[in-house]
C-alpha positions in Angstrom: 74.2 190.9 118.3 76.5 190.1 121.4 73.9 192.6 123.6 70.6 190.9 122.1 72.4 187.5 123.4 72.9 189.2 126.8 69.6 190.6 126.9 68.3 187.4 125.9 70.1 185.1 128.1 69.5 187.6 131.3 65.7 187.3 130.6 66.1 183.4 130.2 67.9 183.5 133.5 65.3 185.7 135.3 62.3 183.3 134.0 64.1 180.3 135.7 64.7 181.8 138.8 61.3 183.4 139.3 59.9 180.2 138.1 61.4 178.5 141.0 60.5 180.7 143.2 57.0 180.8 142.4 56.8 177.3 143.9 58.1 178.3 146.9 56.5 180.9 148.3 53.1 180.5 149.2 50.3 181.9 146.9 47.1 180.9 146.9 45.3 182.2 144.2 48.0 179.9 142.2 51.0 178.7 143.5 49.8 175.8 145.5 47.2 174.7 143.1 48.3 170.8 141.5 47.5 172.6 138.0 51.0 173.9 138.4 52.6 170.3 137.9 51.6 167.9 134.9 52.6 164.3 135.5 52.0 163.0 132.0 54.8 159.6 131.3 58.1 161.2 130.9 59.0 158.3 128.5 62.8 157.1 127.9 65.3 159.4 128.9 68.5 158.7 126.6 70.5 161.4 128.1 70.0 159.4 131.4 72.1 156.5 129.9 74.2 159.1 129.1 75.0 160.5 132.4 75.3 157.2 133.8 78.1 156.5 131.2 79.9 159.4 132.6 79.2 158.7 136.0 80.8 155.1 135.5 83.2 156.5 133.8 84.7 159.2 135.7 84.9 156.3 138.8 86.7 153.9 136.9 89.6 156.5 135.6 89.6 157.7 138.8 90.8 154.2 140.8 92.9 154.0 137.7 94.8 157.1 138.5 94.2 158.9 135.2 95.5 162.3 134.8 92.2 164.8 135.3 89.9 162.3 137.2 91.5 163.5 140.0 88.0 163.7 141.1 86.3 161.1 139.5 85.0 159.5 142.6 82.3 162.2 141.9 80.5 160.3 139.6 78.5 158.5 142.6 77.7 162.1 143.2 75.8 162.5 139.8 74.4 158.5 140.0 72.8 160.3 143.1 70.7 162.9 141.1 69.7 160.1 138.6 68.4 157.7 141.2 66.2 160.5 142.7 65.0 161.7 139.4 64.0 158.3 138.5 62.7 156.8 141.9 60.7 160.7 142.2 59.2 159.9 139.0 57.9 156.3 139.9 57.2 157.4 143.5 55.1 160.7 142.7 53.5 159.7 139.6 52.2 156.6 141.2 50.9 158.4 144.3 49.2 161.1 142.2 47.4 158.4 140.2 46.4 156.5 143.2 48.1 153.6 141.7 51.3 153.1 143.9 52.5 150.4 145.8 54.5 150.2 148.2 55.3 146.3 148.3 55.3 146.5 144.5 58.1 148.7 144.7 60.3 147.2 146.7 60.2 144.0 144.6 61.3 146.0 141.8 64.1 147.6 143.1 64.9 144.1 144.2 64.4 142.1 140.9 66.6 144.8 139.1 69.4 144.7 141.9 69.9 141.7 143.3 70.6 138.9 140.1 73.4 141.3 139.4 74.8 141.8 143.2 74.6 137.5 143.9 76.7 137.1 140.8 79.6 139.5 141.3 79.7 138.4 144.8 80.0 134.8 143.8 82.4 135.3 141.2 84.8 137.4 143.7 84.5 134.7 146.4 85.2 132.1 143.9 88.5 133.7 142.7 89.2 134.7 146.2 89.2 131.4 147.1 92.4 130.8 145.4 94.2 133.9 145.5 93.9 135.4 148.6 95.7 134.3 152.1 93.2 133.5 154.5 92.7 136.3 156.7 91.8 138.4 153.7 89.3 135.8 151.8 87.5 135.5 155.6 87.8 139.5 155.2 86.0 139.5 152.0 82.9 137.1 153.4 82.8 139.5 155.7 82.2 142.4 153.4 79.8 140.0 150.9 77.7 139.7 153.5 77.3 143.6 153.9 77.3 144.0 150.6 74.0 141.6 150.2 72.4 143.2 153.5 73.0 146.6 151.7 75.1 148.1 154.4 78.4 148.1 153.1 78.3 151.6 153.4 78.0 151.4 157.1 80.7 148.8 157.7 82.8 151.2 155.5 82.7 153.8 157.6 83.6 152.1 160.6 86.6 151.4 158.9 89.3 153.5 156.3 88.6 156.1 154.7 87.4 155.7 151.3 90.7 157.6 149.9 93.3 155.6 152.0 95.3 152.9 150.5 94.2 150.0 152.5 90.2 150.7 151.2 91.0 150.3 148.0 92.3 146.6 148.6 88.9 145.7 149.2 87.2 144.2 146.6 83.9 145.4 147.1 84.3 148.7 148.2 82.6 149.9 145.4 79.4 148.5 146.8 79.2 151.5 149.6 77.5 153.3 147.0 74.8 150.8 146.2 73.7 150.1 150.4 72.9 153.9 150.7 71.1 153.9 147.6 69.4 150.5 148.8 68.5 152.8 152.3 67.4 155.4 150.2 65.0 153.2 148.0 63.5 152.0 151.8 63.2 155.5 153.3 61.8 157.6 149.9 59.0 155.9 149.2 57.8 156.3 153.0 58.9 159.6 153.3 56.9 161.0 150.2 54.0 158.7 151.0 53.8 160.7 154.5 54.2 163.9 152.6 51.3 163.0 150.5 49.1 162.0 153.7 49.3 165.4 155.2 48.8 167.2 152.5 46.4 165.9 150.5 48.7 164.4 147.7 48.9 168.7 146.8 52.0 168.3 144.6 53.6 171.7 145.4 53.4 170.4 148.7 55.5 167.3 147.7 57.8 169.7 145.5 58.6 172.0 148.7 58.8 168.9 151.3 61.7 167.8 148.7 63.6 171.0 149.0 63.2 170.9 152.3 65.1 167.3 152.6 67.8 169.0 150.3 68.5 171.6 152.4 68.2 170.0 155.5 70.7 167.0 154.4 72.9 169.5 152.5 73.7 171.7 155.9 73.7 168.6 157.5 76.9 166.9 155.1 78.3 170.2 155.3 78.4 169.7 159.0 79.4 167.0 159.2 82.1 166.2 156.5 84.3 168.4 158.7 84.0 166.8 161.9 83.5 163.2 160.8 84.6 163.0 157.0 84.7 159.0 156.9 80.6 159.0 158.2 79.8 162.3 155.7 81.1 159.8 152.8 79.5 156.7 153.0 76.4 157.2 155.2 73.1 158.2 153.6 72.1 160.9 155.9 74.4 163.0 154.5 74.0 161.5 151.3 70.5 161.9 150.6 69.9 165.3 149.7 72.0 164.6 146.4 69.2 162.3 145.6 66.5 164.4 146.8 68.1 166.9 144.6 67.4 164.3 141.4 63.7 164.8 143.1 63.6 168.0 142.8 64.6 168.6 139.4 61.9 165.8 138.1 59.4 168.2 139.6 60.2 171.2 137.7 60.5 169.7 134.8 57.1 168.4 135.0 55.6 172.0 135.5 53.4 173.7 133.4 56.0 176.5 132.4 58.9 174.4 132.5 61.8 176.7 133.4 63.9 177.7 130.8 67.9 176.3 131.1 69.2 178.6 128.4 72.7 177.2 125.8 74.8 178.9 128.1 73.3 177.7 132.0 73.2 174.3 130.1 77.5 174.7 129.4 77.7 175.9 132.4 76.1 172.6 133.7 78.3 170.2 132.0 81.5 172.7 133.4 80.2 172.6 137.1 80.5 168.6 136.7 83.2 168.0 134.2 85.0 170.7 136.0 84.4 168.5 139.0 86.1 165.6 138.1 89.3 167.0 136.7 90.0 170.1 140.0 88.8 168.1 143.0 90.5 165.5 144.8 91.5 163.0 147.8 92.3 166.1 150.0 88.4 167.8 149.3 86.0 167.6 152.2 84.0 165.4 150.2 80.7 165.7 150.2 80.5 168.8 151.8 80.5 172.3 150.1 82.3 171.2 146.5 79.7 168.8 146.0 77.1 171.2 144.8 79.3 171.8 141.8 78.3 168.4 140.7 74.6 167.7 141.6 73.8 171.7 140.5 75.8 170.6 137.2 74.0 167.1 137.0 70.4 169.2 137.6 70.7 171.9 135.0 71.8 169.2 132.6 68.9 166.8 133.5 66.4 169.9 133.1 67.9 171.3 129.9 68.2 167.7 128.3 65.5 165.5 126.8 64.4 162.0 125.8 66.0 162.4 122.3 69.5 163.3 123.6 72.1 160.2 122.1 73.3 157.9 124.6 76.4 159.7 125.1 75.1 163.2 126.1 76.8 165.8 124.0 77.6 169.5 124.6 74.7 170.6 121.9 71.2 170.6 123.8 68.4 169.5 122.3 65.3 172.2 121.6 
């Protein structure tokens, strides 16, 4: 039995791999053909909500020093992978049906961010206003106005590290995350809408431009995180590839032959990120190598998982 599982789980393992391959290298006779991709509505993703809550999570017991969130901070890591599965899916579906817009989708990203943003940063300025000295409420009217221009992230890095003490005596540090998000939102659309220019709108084409911002921005943070570790953390160039990598995923999982993420690939998933949040921590080069554990981990359970999965996504996969 334990060698028919092997066998099994090998061949599983083989399919996937060769699967992804096949995209990659160029074939004509089938490879590049759009038949290889079917963008039919993916339909609500409860295992997204899912991730999220563990995203959230592993963030806020991690600025509240609980033992094994060491490396919590990771969660923005797997928010990443979401945003770029679900702005891919918006983006490419709505290009391939000749039905995208590019104003259209800025507004959106706009309506569902900013009510939210406007209020927090009220609410903090109001209680700032009696609580803090001076020099630290003009301090934080300085960072809400970074945090509405979406370049907190920027201003960040000018500044502490995002590990130090004095960073996390800022009330809206925590909005870093959502300007290079914001930046991404800006850039992708363009980006894939250029893609789709030169090539015809070919999907494989769109599918192998995407890889090709992973890698790029991947070797790139790598780079980087050991000569300028404050930049590699907050700034999107070395950011995005975590979100291209959400990209990338969406796209095989709209092929044909959806590759196969076997029980075992799909544990090993959830141990790549959960793994992640208890071993890493302040003292990581962060994002640079380590930080494939948790967008790989994020992918193969995003692949694996599907729109029936409860909102907190369990061990068990569905199918």
């Amino acid at each position: 039995m334990l060698h028919n599982w092997y066998s099994n789980s090998k061949r599983d393992f083989a399919y996937t791999l060769s699967a992804a391959l096949g995209i990659i290298i160029l074939d004509y006779k089938l490879a590049w053909k759009d038949a290889l991709f079917t963008l039919q509505k993916s339909g609500f993703r409860y295992d997204i909500n899912g991730l999220r809550a563990w995203a959230v999570l592993s963030v806020v017991l991690f600025h509240f020093l609980v033992p094994g969130f060491s490396g919590g901070f990771a969660g923005v890591d797997v928010f990443f992978v979401i945003s770029g599965w679900l702005m891919t899916d918006i983006i490419v579906s709505g290009l391939h049906q000749q039905r995208f817009r590019l104003g259209t989708f800025y507004l959106s990203r706009a309506k569902r961010i900013f009510p939210a943003l406007i209020v927090l940063v009220l609410v903090l300025l109001g209680a700032g206003w009696f609580v803090l000295p001076t020099p630290d409420y003009q301090e934080l009217g300085s960072q809400s106005g970074y945090a509405l221009s979406f370049i907190s992230n920027i201003d960040f890095a000018r500044a502490d590290s995002y590990f130090d003490s004095n960073a996390h005596e800022k009330w809206l540090l925590h909005t870093w995350s959502l300007g290079a998000e914001w930046q991404f939102y800006m850039a992708f659309p363009l980006f894939l809408m250029l893609v789709a220019k030169l090539t015809g709108g070919r999907l494989p084409w769109i599918f192998a431009a995407l890889v090709g911002l992973v890698v790029s921005s991947f070797l790139y943070s790598v780079w980087l995180s050991a000569r300028a570790p404050t930049d590699a953390f907050y700034l999107l160039p070395t950011r995005a590839w975590e979100m291209a990598a959400g990209g990338v995923v969406f796209m095989l999982s709209k092929m044909q032959k959806k590759p196969k993420v076997p029980h075992w690939l799909y544990g090993l998933g959830w141990l790549f990120m959960l793994g992640t949040f208890a071993l890493v921590n302040s003292e990581t080069q962060w994002p640079g190598p380590w930080a494939v554990f948790a967008v790989l981990g994020t992918m193969l359970i995003l692949l694996r998982s599907g729109k029936k999965t409860h909102l907190f996504v369990t061990l068990l996969p569905n199918g």
